[in-house]
C-alpha positions in Angstrom: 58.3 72.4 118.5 62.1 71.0 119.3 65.1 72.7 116.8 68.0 70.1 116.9 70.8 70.9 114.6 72.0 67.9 112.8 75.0 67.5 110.7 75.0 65.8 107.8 77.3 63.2 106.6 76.0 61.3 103.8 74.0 63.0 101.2 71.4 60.6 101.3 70.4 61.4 104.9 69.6 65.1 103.4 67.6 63.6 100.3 65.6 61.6 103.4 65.2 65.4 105.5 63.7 66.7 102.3 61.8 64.0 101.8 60.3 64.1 105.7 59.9 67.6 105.2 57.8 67.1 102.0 55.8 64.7 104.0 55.2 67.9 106.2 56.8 65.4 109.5 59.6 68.1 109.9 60.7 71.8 108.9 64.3 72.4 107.7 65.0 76.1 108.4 67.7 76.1 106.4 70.7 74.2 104.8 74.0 75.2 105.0 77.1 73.9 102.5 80.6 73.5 104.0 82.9 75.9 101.3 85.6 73.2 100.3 88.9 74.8 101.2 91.1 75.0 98.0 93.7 72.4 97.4 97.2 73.1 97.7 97.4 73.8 94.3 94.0 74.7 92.6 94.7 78.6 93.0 97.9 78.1 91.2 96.3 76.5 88.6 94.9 79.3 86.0 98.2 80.9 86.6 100.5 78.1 85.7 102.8 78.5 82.7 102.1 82.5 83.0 105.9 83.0 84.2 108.6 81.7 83.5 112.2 80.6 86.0 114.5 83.8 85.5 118.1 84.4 87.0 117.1 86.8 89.9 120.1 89.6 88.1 117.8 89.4 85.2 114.6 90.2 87.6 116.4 93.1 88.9 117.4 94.7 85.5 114.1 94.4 84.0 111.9 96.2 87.5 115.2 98.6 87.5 113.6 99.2 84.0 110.2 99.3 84.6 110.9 102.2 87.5 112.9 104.0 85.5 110.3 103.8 82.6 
């Protein structure tokens, strides 16, 4: 038996592995997704709106504040 490690570009060549290997022609060991590396700007989504632009003096005051508790 040969193991050749094939990547995949379309998703119908994967349903066609599956179907080979139904078909009992070939043996996928195992497949492997790519993770999708976030967009720029899908981590900041869920946080968007959360805070607001404040004078940096006013940031100050309010951690001074917050320390001095």
């Amino acid at each position: 038996m040969q193991k050749v490690t094939v990547s995949i570009i379309n998703h119908k060549a994967l349903r066609i592995l599956k179907e080979l290997a139904s078909l009992q022609l070939i043996q996928l060991d195992s497949i492997h997704k790519k993770h999708k590396k976030p967009t720029s700007k899908s981590w900041i989504t869920p946080f968007e709106g959360i805070m607001h632009k404040q004078p940096l003096e006013e940031l100050d005051q309010q951690l001074q504040e917050l320390r001095n508790g």
